[in-house]
C-alpha positions in Angstrom: 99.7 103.8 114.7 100.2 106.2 117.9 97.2 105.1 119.3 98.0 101.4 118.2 101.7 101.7 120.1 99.9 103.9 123.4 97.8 100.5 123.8 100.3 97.9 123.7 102.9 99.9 125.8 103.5 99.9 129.4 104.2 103.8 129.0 104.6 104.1 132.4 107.2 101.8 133.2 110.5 103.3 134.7 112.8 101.0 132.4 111.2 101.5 128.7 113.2 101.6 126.1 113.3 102.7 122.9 115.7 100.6 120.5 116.2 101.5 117.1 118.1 99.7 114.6 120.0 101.4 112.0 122.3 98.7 110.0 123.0 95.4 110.5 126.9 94.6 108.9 128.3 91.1 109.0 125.4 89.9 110.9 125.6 92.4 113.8 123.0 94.9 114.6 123.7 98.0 115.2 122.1 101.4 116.6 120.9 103.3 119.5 118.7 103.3 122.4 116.4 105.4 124.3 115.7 105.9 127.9 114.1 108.7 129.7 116.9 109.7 132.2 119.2 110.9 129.6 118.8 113.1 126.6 121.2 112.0 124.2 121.2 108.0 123.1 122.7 105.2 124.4 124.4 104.2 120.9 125.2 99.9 120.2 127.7 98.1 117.8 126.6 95.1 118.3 123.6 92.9 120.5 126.4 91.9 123.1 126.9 95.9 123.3 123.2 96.9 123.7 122.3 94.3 126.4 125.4 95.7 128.4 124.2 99.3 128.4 120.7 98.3 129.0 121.8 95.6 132.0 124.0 98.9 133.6 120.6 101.3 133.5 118.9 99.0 135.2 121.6 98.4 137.9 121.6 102.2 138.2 117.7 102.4 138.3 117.3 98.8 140.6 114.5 97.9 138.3 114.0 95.6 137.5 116.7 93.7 140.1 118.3 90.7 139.5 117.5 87.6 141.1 121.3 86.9 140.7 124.7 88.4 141.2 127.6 87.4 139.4 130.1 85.8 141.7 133.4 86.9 142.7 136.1 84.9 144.1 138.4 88.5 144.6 137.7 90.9 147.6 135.7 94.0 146.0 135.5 97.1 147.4 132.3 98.0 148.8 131.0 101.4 146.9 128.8 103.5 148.3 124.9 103.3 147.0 124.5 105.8 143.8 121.6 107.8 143.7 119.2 106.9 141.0 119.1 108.8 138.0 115.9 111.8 137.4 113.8 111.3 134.6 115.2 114.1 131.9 112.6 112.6 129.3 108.3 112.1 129.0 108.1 108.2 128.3 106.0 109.4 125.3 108.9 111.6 124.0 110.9 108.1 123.8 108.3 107.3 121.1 109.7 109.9 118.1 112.7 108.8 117.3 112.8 105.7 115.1 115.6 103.2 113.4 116.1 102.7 109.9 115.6 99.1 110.0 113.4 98.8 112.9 112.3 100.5 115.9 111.3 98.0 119.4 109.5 99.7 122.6 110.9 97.5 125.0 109.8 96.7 128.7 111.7 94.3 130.4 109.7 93.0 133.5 111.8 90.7 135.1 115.7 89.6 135.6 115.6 86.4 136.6 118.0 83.3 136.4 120.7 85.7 134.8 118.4 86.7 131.7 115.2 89.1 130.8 112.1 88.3 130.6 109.5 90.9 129.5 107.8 92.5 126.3 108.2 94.6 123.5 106.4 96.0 120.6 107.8 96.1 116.9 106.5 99.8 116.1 107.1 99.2 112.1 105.0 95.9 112.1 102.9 96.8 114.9 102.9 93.6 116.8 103.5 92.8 120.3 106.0 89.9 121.5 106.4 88.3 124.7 110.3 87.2 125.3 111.1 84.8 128.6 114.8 85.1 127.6 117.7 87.7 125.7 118.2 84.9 123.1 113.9 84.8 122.5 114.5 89.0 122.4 117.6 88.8 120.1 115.8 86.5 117.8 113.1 88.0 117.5 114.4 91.6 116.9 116.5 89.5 113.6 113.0 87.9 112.6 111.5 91.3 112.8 114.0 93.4 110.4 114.9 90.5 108.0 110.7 91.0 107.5 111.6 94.5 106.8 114.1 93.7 103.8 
């Protein structure tokens, strides 16, 4: 399966992630994700939650940027530029840790019109899917784990 995942993986991508879902409760998933500039897990309550923390890494990172900027009709202060984060992490390290529902190696290539558009491989069923939107990724992240059970 290692070599399986190594195959269908951009490993070398600076945004991969590693999600892994542990419960879902009332319809919500729930869990953690992995990214290689921090050590400790990015933990979710819910989808809404996750997308969030994963749209704020790749500000941080600028990868990928967004083709849009959500608009603001109050004067905002202009921060200064933050420095991008080290890698702390091997991309390949991000492939150990797994969820107790299901576990999805994620690469999102593009952030256009105010969604993601990339890939991501199901490690448990070993199949690669091709999202062009968060609502094609959500979905098929539920597909994937009600498979499971």
């Amino acid at each position: 399966m290692e070599q399986t995942l190594k195959q269908q993986v951009n490993i070398s991508a600076p945004n991969l992630l590693n999600i892994c879902i542990d419960q879902v409760c009332d319809g919500e998933m729930k869990g953690r994700f992995y990214h290689c500039y921090a050590h400790e897990p990015e933990t979710f309550s819910n989808v809404i939650e996750m997308i969030q923390k994963a749209e704020d890494l790749f500000e941080r990172l600028s990868f990928p940027q967004a083709s849009t900027r959500a608009r603001s009709f109050v004067n905002q202060e202009t921060t200064s530029v933050a420095k991008r984060p080290e890698k702390c992490m091997n991309q390949e390290d991000l492939f150990v840790h797994k969820g107790a529902l299901g576990t999805f190696i994620t690469f999102v290539k593009f952030r256009q019109k105010s969604t993601w558009q990339g890939e991501t491989f199901w490690v448990e069923g070993e199949t690669k899917n091709h999202f062009l939107n968060v609502l094609d990724f959500i979905k098929m992240m539920d597909k994937s784990i009600g498979k499971q059970h």
